[in-house]
N, C-alpha and C positions, 0 to 999 in steps of 0.2 A: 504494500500500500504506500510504501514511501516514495516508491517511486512513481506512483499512479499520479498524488496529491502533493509531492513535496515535501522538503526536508522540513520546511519549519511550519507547513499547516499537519503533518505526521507527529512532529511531535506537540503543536498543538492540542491535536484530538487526542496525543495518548496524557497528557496534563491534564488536559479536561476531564476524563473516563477516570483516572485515578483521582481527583481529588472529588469528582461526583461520588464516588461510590467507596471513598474512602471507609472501613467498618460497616459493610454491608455486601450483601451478595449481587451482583449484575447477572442480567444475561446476555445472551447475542444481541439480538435486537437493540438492546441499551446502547450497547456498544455500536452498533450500526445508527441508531439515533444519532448519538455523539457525534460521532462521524460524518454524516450528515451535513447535522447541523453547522459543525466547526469547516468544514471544508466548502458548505456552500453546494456540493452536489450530491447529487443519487449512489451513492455506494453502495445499495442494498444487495442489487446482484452481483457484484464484484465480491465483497466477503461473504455471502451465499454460497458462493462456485466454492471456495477456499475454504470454508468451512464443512461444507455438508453434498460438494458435487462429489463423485466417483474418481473423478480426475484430479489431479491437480493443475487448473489454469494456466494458460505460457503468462508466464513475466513480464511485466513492462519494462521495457528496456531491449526485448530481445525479438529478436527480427520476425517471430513468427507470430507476435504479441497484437492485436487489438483490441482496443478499448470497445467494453460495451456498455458503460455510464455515459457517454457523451452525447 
């Protein structure tokens, strides 16, 4: 994902998710919320695929890679 949304909206979303849920359980979704919302796009099915497809997704960054949030 760092590389999908960048170095400093990555660690963004991931400051945000931790100090949301700092002493408390999250779920995916939360985490996709966050996400979201800090980055300003659709990431639902991009950590969907990464989390729960069969495959593991090509990378961004590598040549076989397209984005399907945009």
């Amino acid at each position: 994902m760092r590389q999908l949304v960048g170095e400093e909206s990555f660690r963004d979303i991931e400051r945000t998710f931790f100090t949301s849920f700092t002493g408390r359980s999250a779920t995916t979704q939360d985490y996709i919320d966050v996400a979201d919302r800090v980055s300003g796009r659709d990431l639902t099915g991009y950590v969907r695929a990464w989390m729960y497809g069969d495959t593991t997704p090509p990378m961004p960054g590598h040549p076989d890679w397209v984005s399907n949030t945009d």
